[in-house]
N, C-alpha and C positions, 0 to 999 in steps of 0.2 A: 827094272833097275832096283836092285836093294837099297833101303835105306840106312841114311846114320844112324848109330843110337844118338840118342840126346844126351849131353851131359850139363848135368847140375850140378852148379857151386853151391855146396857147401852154405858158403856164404849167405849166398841167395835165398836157402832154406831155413835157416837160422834166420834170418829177417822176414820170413811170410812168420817163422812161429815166434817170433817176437811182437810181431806188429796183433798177429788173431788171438795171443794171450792178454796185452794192453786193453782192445775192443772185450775181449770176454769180461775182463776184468772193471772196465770203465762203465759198460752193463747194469752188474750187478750191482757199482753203488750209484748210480744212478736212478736205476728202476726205483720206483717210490712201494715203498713197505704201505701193506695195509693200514690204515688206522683202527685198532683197538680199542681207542679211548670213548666210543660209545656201549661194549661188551663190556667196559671194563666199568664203567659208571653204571650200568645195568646190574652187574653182579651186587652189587655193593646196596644200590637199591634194594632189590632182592635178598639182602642179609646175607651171603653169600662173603664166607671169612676163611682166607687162607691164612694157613700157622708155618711157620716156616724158622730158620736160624740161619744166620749171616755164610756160616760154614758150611752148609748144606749144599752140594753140588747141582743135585735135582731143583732145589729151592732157586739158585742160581737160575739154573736154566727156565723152569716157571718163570720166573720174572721177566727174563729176556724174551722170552715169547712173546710178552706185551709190550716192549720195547718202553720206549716214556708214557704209555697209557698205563704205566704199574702204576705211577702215584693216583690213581680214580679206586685201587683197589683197595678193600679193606684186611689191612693185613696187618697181623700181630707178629712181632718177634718173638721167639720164644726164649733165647737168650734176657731180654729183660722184661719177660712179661709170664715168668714161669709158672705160676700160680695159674694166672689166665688158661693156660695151657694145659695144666694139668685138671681145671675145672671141665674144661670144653673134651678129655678124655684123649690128647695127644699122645701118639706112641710114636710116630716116626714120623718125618718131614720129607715134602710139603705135605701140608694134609687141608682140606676144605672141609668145613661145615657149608649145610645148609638145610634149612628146614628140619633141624635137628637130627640130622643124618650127618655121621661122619665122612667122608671118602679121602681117602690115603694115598698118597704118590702124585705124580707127576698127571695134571687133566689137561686134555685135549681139550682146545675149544670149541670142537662138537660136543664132545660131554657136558662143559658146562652149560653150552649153550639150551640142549635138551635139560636138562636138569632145572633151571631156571627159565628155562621158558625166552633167554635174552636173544634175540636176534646176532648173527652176525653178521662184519664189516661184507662189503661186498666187494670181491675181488678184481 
């Protein structure tokens, strides 16, 4: 004996992908962000000085990668600290000092982690 096909409402399907984009959604701000603010008091120990300017898109995003652990970090504005900036040899933002090394752009927290020796958060 042949079978029906099955038919789907519409409806019906619009409400599974309504209800599994809510759960994905509810997810993500749920899940708890690493904490940074021990990498981030690390670096700052370790003299470890980002240069950056408020306009700065990359700058931007460096920050956001620490989330609220950016206030532990030692950071200069370049906007009101330009002298600063231009003593320490700033050409483009973000840029990190450390150990009198320059390094320019946007660092992974593998890199600075290796660079400075600071441990990272544990995931």
């Amino acid at each position: 004996m042949p079978r029906k096909p099955v038919k789907i409402k519409f409806t019906h399907v619009a409400a599974a992908v309504v209800v599994i984009l809510i759960a994905w959604y509810a997810y993500g701000k749920l899940a708890p962000e690493p904490d940074y603010s021990g990498l981030a008091q690390c670096l700052t120990e370790k003299g470890a000085v980002m240069y950056g300017t408020y306009w700065c898109s990359h700058c931007k995003a460096q920050k956001a990668d620490f989330g609220d652990s950016f206030q532990y970090i030692n950071y200069v504005e370049c906007t009101e600290e330009p002298d600063a900036c231009t003593q320490a040899g700033i050409r483009g933002f973000p840029s990190w000092t450390f150990d009198s090394q320059l390094y320019e752009g946007r660092q992974s927290f593998s890199r600075l982690s290796t660079l400075t020796g600071c441990a990272l958060p544990e995931e």
